[in-house]
C-alpha positions as CSV (number, residue, x, y, z in Angstrom):
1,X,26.1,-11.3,25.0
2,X,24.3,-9.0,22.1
3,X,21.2,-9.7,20.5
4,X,23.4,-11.2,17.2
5,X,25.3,-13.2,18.9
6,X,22.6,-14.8,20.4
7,X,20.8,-15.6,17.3
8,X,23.8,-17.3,15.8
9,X,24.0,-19.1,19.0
10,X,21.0,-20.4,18.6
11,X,21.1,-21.3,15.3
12,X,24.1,-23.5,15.8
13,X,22.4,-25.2,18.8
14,X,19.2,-25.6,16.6
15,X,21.7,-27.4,13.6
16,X,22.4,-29.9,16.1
17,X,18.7,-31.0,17.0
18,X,17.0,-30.6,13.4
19,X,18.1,-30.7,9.9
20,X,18.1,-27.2,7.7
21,X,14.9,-28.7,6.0
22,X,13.4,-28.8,9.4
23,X,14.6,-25.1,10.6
24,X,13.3,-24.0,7.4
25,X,9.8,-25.2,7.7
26,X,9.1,-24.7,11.1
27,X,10.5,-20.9,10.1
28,X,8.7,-20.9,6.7
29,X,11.8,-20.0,5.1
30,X,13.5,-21.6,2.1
31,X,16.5,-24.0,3.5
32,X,19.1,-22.1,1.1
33,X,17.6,-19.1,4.1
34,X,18.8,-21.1,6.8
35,X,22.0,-22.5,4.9
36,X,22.7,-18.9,4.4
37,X,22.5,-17.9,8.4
38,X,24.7,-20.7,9.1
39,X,27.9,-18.9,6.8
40,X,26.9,-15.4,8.0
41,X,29.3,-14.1,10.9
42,X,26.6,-12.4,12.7
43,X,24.0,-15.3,12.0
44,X,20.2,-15.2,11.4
45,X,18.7,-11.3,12.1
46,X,18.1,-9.8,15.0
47,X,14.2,-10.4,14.7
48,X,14.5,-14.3,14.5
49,X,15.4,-14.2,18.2
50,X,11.9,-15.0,19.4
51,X,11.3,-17.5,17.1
52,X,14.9,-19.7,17.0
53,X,13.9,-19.8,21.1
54,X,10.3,-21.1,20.3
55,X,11.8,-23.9,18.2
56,X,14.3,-24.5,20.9
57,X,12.3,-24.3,24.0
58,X,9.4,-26.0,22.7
59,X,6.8,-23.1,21.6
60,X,6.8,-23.7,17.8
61,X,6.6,-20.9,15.8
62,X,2.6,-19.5,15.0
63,X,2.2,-19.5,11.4
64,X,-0.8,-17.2,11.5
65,X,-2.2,-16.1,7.8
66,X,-2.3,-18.0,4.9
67,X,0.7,-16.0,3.2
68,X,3.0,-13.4,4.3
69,X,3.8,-9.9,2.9
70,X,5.8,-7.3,3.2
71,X,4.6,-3.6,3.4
72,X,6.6,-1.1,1.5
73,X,6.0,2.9,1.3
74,X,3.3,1.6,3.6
75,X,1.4,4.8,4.1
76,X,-1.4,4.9,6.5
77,X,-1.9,0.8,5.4
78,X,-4.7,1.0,2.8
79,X,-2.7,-1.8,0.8
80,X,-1.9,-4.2,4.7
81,X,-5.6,-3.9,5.0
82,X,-6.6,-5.0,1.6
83,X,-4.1,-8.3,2.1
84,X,-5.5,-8.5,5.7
85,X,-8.9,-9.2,4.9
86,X,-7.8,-12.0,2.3
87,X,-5.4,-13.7,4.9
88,X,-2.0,-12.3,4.6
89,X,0.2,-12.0,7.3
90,X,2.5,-8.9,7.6
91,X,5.7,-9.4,8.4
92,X,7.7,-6.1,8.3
93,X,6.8,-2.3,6.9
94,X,8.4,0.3,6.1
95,X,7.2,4.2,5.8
96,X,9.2,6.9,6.6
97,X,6.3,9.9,7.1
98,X,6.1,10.2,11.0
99,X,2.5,11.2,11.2
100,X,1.4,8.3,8.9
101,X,2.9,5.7,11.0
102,X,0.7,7.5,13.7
103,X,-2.2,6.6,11.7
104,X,-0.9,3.1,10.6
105,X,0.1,2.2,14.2
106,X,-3.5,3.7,15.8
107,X,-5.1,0.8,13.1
108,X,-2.8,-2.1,13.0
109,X,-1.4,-4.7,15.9
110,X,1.8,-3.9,14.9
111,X,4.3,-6.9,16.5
112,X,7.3,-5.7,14.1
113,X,9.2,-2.8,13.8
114,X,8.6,-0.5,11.2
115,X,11.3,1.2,9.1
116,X,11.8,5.1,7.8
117,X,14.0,5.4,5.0
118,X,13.9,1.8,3.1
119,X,17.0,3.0,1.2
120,X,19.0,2.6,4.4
121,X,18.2,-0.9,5.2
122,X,20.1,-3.9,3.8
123,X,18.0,-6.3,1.5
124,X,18.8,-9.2,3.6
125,X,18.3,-8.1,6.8
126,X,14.0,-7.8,5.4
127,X,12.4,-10.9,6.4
128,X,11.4,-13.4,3.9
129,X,8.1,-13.2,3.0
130,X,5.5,-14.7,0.1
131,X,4.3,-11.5,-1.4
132,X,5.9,-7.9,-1.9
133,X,3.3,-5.0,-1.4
134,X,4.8,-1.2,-2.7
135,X,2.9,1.5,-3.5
136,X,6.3,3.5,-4.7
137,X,6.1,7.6,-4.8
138,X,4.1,7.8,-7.9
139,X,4.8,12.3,-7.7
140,X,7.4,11.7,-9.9
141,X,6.0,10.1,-12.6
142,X,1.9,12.0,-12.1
143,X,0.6,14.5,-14.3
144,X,0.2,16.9,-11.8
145,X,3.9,15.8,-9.9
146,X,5.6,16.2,-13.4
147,X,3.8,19.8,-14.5
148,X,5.1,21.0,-10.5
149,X,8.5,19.8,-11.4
150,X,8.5,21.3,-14.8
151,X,7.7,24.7,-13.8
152,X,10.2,24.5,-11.0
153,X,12.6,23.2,-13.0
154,X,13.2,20.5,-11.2
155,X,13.8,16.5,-12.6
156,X,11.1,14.0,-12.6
157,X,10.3,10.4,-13.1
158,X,13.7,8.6,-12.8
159,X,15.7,11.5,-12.8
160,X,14.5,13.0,-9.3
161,X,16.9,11.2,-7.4
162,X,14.8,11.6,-4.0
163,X,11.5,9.4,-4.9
164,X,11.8,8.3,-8.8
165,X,15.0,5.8,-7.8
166,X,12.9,4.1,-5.2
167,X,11.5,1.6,-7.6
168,X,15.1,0.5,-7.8
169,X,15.0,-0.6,-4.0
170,X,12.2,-2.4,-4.8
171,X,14.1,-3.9,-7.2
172,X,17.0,-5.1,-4.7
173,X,14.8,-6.2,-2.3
174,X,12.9,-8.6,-5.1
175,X,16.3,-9.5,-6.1
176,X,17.8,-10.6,-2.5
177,X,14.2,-11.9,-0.8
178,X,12.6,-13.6,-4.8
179,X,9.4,-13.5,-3.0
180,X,6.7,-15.6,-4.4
181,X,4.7,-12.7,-5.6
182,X,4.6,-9.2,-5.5
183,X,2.0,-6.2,-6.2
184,X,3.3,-2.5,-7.1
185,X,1.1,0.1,-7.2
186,X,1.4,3.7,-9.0
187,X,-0.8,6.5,-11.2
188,X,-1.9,5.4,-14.2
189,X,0.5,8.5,-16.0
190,X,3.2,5.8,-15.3
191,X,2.8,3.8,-18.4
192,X,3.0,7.2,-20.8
193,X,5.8,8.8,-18.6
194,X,8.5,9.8,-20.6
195,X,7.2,8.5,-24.1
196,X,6.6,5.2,-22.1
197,X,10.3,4.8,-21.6
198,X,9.8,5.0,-17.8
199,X,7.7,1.8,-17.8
200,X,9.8,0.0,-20.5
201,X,12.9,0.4,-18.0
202,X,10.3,-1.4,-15.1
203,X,9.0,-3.8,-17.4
204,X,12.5,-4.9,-18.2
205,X,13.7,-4.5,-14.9
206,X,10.8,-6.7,-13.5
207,X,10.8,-9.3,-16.4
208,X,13.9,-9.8,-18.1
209,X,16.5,-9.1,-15.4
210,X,14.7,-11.0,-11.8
211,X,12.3,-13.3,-14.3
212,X,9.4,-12.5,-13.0
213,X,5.6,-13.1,-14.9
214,X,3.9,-9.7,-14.5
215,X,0.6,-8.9,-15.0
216,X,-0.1,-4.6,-15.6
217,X,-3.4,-3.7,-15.8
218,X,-5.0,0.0,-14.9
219,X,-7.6,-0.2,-12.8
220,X,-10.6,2.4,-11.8
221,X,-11.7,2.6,-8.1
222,X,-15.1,4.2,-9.7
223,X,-17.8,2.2,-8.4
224,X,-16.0,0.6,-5.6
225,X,-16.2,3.8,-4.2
226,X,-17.6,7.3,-5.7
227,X,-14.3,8.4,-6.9
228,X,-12.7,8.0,-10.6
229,X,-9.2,7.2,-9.4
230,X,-7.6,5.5,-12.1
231,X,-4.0,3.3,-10.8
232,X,-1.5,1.1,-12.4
233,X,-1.4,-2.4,-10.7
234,X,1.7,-4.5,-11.4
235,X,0.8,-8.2,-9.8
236,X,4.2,-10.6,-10.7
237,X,4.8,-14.1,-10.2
238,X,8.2,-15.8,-9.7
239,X,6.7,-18.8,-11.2
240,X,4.6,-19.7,-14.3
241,X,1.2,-19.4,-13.0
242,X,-2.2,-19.0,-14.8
243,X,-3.0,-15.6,-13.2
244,X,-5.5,-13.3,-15.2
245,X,-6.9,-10.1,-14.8
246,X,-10.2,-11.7,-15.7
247,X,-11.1,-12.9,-12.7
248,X,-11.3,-9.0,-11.3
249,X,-14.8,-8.6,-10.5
250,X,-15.9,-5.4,-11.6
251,X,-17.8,-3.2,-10.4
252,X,-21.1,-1.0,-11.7
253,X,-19.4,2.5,-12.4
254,X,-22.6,3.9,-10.8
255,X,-22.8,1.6,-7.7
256,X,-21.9,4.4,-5.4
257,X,-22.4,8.0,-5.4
258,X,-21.5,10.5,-2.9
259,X,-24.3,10.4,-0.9
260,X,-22.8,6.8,0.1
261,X,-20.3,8.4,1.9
262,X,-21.5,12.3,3.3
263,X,-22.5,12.6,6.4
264,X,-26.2,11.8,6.9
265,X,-26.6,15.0,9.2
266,X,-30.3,13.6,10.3
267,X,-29.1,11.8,13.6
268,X,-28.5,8.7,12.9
269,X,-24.5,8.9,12.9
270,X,-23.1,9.9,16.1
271,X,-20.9,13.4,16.2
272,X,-17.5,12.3,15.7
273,X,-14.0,14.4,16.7
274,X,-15.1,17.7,15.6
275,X,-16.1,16.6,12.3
276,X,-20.1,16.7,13.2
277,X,-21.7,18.5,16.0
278,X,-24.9,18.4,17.4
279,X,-27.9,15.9,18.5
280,X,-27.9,15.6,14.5
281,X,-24.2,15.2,14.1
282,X,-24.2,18.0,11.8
283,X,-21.4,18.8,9.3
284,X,-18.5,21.0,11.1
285,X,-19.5,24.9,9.8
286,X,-15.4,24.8,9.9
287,X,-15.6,22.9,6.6
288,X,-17.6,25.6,4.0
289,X,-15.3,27.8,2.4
290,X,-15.0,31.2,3.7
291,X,-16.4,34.0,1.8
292,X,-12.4,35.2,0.2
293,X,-11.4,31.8,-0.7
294,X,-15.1,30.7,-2.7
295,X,-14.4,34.5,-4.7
296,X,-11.1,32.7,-5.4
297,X,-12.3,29.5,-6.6
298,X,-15.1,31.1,-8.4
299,X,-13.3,33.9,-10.2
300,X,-10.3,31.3,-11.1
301,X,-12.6,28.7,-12.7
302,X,-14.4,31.2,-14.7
303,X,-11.1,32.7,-16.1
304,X,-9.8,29.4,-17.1
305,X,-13.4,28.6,-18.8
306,X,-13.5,32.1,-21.0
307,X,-9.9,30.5,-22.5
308,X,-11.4,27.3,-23.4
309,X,-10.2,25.1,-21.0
310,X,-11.1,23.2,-17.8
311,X,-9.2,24.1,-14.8
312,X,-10.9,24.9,-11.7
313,X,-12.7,23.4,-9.3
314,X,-14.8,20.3,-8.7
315,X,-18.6,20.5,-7.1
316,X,-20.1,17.6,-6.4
317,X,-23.6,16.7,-5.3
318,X,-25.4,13.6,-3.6
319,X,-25.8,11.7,-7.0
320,X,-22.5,12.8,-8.2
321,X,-18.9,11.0,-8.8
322,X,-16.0,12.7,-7.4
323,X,-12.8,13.5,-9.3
324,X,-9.8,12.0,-7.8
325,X,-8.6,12.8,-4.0
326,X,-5.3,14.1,-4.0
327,X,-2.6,14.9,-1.3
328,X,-3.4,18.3,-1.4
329,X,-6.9,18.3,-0.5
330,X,-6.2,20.5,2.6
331,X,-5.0,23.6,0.4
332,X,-8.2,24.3,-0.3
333,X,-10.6,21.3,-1.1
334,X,-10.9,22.7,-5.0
335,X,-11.1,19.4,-6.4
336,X,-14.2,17.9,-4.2
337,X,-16.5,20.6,-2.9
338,X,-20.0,20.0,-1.2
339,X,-23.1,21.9,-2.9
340,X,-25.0,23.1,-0.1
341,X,-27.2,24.5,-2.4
342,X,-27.9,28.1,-1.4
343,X,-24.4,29.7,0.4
344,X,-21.0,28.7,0.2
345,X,-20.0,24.5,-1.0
346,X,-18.0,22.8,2.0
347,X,-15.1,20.6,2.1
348,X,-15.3,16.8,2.8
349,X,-14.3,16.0,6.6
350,X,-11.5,14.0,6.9
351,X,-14.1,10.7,7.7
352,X,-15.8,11.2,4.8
353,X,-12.3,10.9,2.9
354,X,-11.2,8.1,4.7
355,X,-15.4,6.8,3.4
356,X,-13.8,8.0,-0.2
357,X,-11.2,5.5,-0.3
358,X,-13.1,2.6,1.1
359,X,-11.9,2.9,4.9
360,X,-14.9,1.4,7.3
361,X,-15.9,4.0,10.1
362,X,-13.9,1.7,12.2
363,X,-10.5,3.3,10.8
364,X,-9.4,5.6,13.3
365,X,-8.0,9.4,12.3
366,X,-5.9,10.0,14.9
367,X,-4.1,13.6,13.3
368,X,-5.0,17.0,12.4
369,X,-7.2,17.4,9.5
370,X,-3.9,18.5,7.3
371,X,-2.1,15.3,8.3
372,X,-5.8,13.4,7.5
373,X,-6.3,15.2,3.5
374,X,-2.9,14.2,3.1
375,X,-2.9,10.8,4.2
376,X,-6.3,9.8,2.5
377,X,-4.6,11.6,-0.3
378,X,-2.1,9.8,-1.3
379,X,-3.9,5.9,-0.6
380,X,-5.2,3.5,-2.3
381,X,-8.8,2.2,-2.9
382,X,-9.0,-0.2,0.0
383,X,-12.0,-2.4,-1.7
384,X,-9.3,-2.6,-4.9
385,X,-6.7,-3.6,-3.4
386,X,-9.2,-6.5,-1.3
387,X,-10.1,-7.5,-4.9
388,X,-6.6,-7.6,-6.1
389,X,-5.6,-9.5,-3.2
390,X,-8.2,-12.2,-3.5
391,X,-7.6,-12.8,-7.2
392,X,-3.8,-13.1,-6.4
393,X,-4.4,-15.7,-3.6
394,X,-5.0,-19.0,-5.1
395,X,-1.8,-18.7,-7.2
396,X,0.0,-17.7,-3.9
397,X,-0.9,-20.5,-1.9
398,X,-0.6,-22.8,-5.1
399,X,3.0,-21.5,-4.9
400,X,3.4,-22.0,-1.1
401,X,2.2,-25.7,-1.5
402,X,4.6,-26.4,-4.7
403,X,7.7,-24.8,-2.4
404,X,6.2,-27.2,0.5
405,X,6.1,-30.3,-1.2
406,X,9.8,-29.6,-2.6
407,X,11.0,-29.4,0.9
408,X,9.4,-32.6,1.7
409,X,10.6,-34.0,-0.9
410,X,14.0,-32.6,0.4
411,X,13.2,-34.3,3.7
412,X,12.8,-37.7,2.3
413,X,16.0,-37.4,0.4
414,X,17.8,-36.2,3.4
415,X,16.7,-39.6,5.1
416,X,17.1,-41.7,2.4
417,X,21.0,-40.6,1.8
């Protein structure tokens, strides 16, 4: 007997001992959910297995967290571990970069599987969840993503049909699953892209055609971490909530500088990987810039300054504030290099990226240092997420306890009739 049989199976079986209000609670799904299964010819998904036998054979589903989420374009998990720390449960994630999900697997207990390509999976086979997390591909729509594309020749934003139509999956999925909540995450050139008709097109999409309340607001990692790293954060409700951006706590732009996050070199870290070295744990000598490549730097920068403008690279000091981290940091570390006063500047190690981007020490790097830059790259401020999560929360569980309530009341109904 396969694996979908079963669960339909076991469905029916479950019908017969407890009403659909009761399969959905003890599920914490919606009873339209559980109404749905019962039509389907293949029954409830394949993942409900374990838990249609815990009802059935008397180990009750755990309900572990206070919410759950879903974890889209899920990266090395920077947005899972922000949601973590504030409670959530996840539930499924999907990221198709293979040495990412080495990272995100080496950090998470992982009791799901995780999906590549999102655009292959049907909408309702994701599980049902309270909150939607995607950081969608934001190449498309950055400034630097849109001036590569330009000089290629290639589309952009909406119009590059391999990452700018992914917002539209997230669209299906919010469609099929109306989670209670959701958060989307992109750069903050999202909002001008295209004369601002990009994010008129996801402000209808998101408002006028599922209904949801949604909240934009560009937000700074700057003090949080010592890194100007301007986002877009799009927080939505399903429901009328009273959700505000004014219960973000802010942060001192000047709370942390880079020295919060080098290396201390003096001996009181231990040598990691072959990141430090030493009794002292000193800095890699693999990470200062050759002789050639410094020239490079140098002799670009100062061309660039005679015309009047400001490319080139970025040196930064102990008391400084980095520029923002991008995915290709591992080129050649133009954007963030280490003043070692006399000689050659340094790249960051990959731990003092992960220390960029609000990862604890505890975070393991389990890739090459290419893999690492790219990974740290292309995440999120931890810490803002953490914040954005715990500002979201009370509406959340106000939501979960409103959609509880109804299914009581449901219950008592039932009975009654």
């Amino acid at each position: 007997m396969d694996a979908k049989v079963t669960t339909r199976n076991l469905l029916k079986i479950a019908m017969e001992r407890y009403s659909p209000v009761d399969i959905a609670r003890k599920l914490n799904v919606t009873p339209k959910t559980v109404r749905n299964w019962e039509v389907r010819e293949d029954g409830p998904p394949e993942y409900r297995t374990s838990q249609l036998q815990g009802l059935l054979f008397g180990n009750e589903p755990s309900n572990e967290g206070d919410f759950t989420f879903i974890d889209l374009f899920a990266g090395i998990g920077g947005m899972r571990k922000g949601f973590e720390k504030n409670g959530g449960k996840c539930v499924f994630t999907s990221e198709w970069d293979k040495y990412a999900i080495k990272t995100y697997c080496d950090n998470f207990k992982v009791d799901h599987q995780i999906v590549g390509d999102i655009t292959q999976v049907s909408e309702k086979d994701i599980p049902d969840h309270d909150v939607l997390l995607a950081g969608f591909p934001c190449q498309p729509f950055s400034i630097a993503g849109v001036s590569k594309k330009n000089s290629l020749g290639r589309k952009h934003g909406f119009k590059d049909k391999t990452q700018g139509t992914l917002f539209f999956d997230v669209k299906r999925i919010i469609k099929e699953k109306q989670p209670k909540a959701f958060l989307l995450e992109n750069v903050k050139n999202l909002k001008s892209h295209d004369k601002g008709r990009t994010f008129q097109v996801i402000q209808e999409t998101l408002q006028d055609e599922l209904g949801y309340r949604i909240f934009p607001m560009v937000v700074d990692g700057k003090g949080f971490v010592p890194q100007h790293r301007e986002r877009i954060y799009i927080v939505g409700f399903r429901e009328d909530t009273d959700f505000s951006w004014d219960a973000f706590r802010k942060v001192k732009k000047d709370k942390m500088v880079m020295d919060d996050i080098f290396h201390s070199q003096d001996g009181s870290e231990k040598p990691e990987k072959d990141y430090t070295t030493g009794k002292y744990a000193k800095v890699n000598e693999k990470y200062i810039l050759s002789d050639k490549l410094w020239q490079y730097l140098y002799d670009y920068a100062a061309k660039h300054k005679a015309k009047g403008n400001g490319f080139g690279y970025g040196m930064v000091t102990k008391n400084s504030v980095a520029r923002t981290l991008s995915a290709r940091y591992y080129k050649d570390g133009s954007e963030i290099l280490v003043s070692r006063g006399r000689g050659n500047p340094r790249r960051l190690t990959p731990r003092e990226c992960a220390r960029l981007m609000g990862y604890p020490d505890s975070f393991n790097i389990p890739v090459s240092d290419t893999q690492a830059y790219k990974q740290f790259g292309n995440s999120v401020v931890m810490p803002v997420i953490a914040e954005i999560a715990r500002i979201m929360k009370p509406h959340i569980i106000e939501l979960k306890e409103e959609e509880a309530e109804a299914i009581h009341q449901g219950r008592l109904a039932l009975a009654s009739g």
